[in-house]
N, C-alpha and C positions, 0 to 999 in steps of 0.2 A: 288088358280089356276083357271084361267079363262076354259071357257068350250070349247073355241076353244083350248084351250094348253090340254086341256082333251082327246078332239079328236085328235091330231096330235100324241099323246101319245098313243091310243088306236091303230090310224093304226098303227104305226110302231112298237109296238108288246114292248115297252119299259116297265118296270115298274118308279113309282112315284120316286122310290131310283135312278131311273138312270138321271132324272133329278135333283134330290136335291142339295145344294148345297156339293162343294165337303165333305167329311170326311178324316178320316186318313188311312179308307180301301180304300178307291180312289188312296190315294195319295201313299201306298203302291204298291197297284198292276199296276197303272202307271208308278212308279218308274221301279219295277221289270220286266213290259213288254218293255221300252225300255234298260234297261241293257242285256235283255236276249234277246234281239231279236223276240218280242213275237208280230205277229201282230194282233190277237183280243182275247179276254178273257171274261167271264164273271163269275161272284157271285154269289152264294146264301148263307146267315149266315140263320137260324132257330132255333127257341128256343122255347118249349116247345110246338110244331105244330105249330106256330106261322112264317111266313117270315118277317127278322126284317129286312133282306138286298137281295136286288136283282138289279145286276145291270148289265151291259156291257161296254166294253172298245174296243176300236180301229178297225182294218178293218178284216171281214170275210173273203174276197176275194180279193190278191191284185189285180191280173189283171181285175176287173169288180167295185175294191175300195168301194164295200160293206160294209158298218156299220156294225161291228158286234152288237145284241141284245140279247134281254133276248131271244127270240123267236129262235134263229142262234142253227141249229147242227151241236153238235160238236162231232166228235169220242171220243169215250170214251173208247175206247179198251179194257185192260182187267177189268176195273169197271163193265164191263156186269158181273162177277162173282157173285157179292151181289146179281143182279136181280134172276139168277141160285140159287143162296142159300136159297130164301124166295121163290122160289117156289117149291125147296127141300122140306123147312121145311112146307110148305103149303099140300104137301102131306102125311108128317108126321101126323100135327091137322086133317086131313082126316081117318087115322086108313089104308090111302093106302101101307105104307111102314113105314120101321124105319132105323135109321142112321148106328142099328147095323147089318142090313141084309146082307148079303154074296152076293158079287154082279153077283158071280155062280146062286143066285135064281132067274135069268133077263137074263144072256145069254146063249143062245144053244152051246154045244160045250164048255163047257169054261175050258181052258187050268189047268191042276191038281196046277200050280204052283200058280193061280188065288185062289184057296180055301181058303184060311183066308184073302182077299179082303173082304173089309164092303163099304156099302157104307159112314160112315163117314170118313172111310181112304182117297178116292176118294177126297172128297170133303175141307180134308184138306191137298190135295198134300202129302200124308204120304204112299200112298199105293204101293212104291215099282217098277213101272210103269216106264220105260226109258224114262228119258226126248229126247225131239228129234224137229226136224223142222219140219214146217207144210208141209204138201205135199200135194200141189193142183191138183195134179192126183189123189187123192182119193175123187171119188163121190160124197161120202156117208159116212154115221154113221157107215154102216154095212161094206162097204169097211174097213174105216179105222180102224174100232174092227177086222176087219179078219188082216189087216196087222200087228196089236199090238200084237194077237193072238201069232205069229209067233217069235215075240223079248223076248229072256229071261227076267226075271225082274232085276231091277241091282241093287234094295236091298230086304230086310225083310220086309216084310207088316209095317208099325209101328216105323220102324229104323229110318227113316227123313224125312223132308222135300225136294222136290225135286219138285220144282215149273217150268213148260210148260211140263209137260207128257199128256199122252192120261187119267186123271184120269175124265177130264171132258167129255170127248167124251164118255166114259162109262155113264157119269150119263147122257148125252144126251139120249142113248139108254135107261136108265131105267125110265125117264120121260116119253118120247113118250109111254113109253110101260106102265106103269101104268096110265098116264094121255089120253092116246087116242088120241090125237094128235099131229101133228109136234110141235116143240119145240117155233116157233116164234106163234103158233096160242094159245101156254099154255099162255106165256105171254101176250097176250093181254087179252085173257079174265080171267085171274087172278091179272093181276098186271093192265098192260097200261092202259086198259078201267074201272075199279071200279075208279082208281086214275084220271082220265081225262088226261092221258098222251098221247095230243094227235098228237105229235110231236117226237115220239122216235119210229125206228125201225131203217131195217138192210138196206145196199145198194144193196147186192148180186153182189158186183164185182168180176169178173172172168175174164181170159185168154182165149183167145181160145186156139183150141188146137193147132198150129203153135205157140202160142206163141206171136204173133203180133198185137191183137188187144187187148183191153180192154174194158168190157163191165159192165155195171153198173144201175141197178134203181135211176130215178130219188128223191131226199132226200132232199123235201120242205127247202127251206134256209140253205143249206148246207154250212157250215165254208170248205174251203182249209186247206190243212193242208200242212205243211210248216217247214223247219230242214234247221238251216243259216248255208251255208256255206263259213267260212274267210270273203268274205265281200259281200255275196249277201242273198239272197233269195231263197231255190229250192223247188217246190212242191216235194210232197213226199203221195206216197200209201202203205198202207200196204191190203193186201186182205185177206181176214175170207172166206174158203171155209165153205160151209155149214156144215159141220161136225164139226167146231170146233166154230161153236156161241154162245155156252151155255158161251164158256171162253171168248168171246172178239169180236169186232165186230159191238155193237151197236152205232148207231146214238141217241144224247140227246140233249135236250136243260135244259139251266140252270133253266126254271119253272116247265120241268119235273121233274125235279132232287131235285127241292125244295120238290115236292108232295109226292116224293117218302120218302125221309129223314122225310120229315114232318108225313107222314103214318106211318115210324118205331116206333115212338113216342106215340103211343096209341096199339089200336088191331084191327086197323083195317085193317092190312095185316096179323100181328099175334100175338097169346095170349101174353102174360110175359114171359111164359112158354118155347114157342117155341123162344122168341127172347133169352130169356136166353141162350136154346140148342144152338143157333144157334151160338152163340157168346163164346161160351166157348171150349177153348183150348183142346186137346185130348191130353195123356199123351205117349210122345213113350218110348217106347220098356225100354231102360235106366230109366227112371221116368223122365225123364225132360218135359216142357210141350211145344209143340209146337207149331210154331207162329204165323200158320192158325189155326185156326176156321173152323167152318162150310164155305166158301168161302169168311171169310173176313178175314182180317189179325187182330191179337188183341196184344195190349201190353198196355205201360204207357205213358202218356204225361203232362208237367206241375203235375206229382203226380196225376193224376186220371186214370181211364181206357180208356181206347182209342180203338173202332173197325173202320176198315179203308178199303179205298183199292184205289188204285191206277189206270194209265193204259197206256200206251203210251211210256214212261213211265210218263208223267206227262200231255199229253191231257187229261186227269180226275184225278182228287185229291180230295177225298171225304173221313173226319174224322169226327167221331161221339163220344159221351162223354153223353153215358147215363145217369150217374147219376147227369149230368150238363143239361141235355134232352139239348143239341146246339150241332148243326150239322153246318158245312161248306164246300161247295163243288166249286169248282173251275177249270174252262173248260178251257181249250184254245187250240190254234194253229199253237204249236210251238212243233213239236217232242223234239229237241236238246236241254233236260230241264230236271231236274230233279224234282220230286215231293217235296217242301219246300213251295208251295205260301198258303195252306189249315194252313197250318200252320204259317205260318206269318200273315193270317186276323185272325186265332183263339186267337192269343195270345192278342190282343184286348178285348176279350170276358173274357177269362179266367183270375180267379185271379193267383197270383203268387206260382209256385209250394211252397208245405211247408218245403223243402229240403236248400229255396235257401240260406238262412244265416247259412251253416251247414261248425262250419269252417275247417274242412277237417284233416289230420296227419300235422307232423312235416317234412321237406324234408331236407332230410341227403344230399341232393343233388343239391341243388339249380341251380347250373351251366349248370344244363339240363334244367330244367324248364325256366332258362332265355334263351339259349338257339332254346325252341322251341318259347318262346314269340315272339322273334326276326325273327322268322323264319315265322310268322302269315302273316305280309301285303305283304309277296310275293305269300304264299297260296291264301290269297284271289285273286289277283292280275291274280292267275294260270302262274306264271313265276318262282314256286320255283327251285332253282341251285340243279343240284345230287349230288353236294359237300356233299350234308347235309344228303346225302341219302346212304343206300347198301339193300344188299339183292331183299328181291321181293318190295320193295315200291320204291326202282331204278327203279329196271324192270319196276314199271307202272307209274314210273313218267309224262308222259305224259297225259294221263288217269285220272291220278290223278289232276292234275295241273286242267285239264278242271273241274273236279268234282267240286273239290275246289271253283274253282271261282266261276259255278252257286251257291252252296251251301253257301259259304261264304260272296261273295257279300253284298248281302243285308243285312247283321244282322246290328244292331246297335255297335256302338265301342265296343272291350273288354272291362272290367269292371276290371275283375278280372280271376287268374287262381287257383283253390282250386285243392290240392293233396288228391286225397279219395284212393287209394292204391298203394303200392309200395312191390315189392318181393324184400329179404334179400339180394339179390345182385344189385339193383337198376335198373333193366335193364329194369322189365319189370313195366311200371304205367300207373295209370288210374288218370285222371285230371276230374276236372268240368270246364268247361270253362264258365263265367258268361258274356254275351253282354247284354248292354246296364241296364238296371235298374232288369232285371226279366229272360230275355233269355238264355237259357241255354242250353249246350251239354256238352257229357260223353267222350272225346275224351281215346282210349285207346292205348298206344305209348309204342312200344318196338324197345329200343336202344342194338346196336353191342358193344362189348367191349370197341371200339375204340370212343363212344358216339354218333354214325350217326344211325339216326333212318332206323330202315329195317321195321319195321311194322308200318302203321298207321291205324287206325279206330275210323270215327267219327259220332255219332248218336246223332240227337234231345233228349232232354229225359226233 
């Protein structure tokens, strides 16, 4: 590369991957940004602290037809949770606080029914807390802990998962208060500025109080963000009052977001010790283990461990694989999406789970399973008939249908369908559904007497 191509690269904030020649993660997330309506996006793959991919695709801004780049921020909505969590656990390696403290030891007042509240209940959505909508008439931290105050809890500390409550607006208040300062000025000089992140913070957009204006900090190279509607385009805002930034909210660019993934990777945000805590499941009430963590979500992917989180629900998708140390995160600017693109450039990276030649039961049933085969390129399609349908997966036929297609889309051909369970009356089964050579979903399908599916559920795995 000549040095004038050096410098045109340097101003425009691109990395060397975004000029390379294409790859197959190009050609994928290309692919998936015009199927899905997605007008800019960008990469980071990472492996072993290492950036082995960074790149950008299509337009930030359409009315101004801004490039998106590596440099472009992009909402990452509720992904700000991770940032929350490692500064969670950052005061844990401090001797400030611990995951098991009673979150009564932090506020004044605090209601009798709050007393077996911990803060790692909080922090993995388990602490019993009514989920509820944000309400941009609350001020504040203390506001909106006085109006939680007031809401019974609507389960048992420990009993489930129950993801958008006030659990992190709580642990907003217990950072401030053990760390001494506001919550945006912990993370800078804990995380943003050690890491050189120096492109990621909040807008602070608000409503006046009529209601009629919107007002907002300026946000260096800001991506629009953008939900297609039938056949156009609409901007689209969502606002983070200050009270609830610890859950969502932040502005990122794809080279912060390499630094950061790339940081989780050694100790230099935090020990083994503390990544481990942070990353490890809390057992509720029943024994089963649940599927937050410390502020990130944990399960299995391709057969290895997998810590994640999402946001938008898919303006951030950021999956990690410790024991594989590759990380991949993936921005974009398309609300109307589902979180699957982190995982479509992962599968690239990773070898093939070690499940996938597992050849499954015997099916007393076959004529279901053909069946739902047949029933597949109208799912992907999002045009499946309710013929085929009752119960609640009629009901959300519609809902579904759109699911379907972003999720479906993209995969490579079916391969194959493998039967891993079936109950004694055939109603209710579990498939592995195998695309293309390696890809793989758990789909879990329960049919009415009459053989019309009333349940569906399908997950990566």
């Amino acid at each position: 590369m000549n040095i004038q191509r050096w410098g045109l690269l340097l101003l425009l904030g691109l990395s060397q991957s975004a000029w390379a020649a294409p790859d197959k993660v190009d050609a994928f997330l290309r692919a998936e940004m015009a199927r899905n309506h997605i007008p800019g996006a960008a990469v980071a793959v990472v492996r072993d602290g290492k950036v082995i991919k960074l790149a950008a695709y299509g337009t930030a801004n359409l009315e101004w037809k801004a490039p998106a780049s590596t440099r472009t921020a992009f909402q990452i909505a509720s992904g700000t949770k991770m940032f929350t969590a490692v500064l969670l656990m950052d005061f844990v390696g401090q001797g400030k606080l611990r995951l098991a403290d009673r979150v009564c030891q932090y506020i004044a007042e605090c209601p009798p029914a709050w007393k077996d509240i911990t803060l790692r209940h909080l922090a993995s959505h388990t602490s019993g807390l009514k989920p509820g909508p944000v309400d941009a008439d609350n001020a504040s931290v203390t506001a909106a802990i006085d109006v939680a105050k007031r809401a019974p809890l609507a389960s048992t500390p420990g009993e489930k998962n129950a993801y958008g409550s006030d659990d992190f607006v709580l642990l907003t208040h217990v950072l401030e208060k053990v760390g001494g300062a506001p919550y945006e000025q912990l993370l800078r000089d804990r995380i943003f500025t050690p890491l050189g992140m120096t492109n990621s913070g909040f807008d602070h957009a608000t409503l006046t109080e009529a209601h009629v204006v919107l007002t907002s900090d300026v946000v260096a190279e800001r991506a629009a963000t953008y939900q297609w509607q039938t056949d156009n385009q609409q901007q689209y805002w969502f606002m983070y009052p200050y009270y609830t930034l610890s859950a969502g909210g932040l502005f990122s660019t794809v080279t912060d977001m390499s630094r950061f993934t790339a940081a989780l990777m050694s100790d230099k945000l935090l020990n083994a010790d503390l990544r481990t805590a942070m990353w490890t499941q809390p057992t509720l009430n029943d024994g089963k283990p649940s599927g937050f963590a410390v502020g990130w979500t944990v399960g299995q992917y391709r057969g290895r461990r997998e810590v994640a989180h999402s946001g938008g629900p898919a303006l951030s998708d950021t999956v990690y694989y410790p024991d594989d140390k590759l990380a991949v995160v993936v921005l974009t600017n398309q609300r109307k999406l589902v979180p699957t693109l982190a995982h479509g450039v992962a599968n690239f990276y990773l070898s093939p789970p070690p499940f996938l030649n597992e050849p499954g039961i015997s099916d007393a049933t076959p004529e279901r399973t053909q069946a739902l085969k047949q029933l597949l390129p109208a799912l992907i399609q999002g045009k499946a008939d309710a013929r085929h349908f009752s119960g609640t997966a009629k009901d959300e036929l519609a809902d579904m249908n759109e699911w379907f297609r972003m999720k479906l889309g993209g995969m490579p051909p079916l391969s194959r369908w493998v039967l891993l369970e079936d109950s004694s009356d055939h109603l209710s089964r579990t498939y592995r559904a195998v695309f293309g050579k390696d890809v793989t979903q758990r789909w879990k399908v329960r049919f009415d007497p009459a053989g019309l599916i009333s349940e569906l559920d399908v997950a990566d795995e």
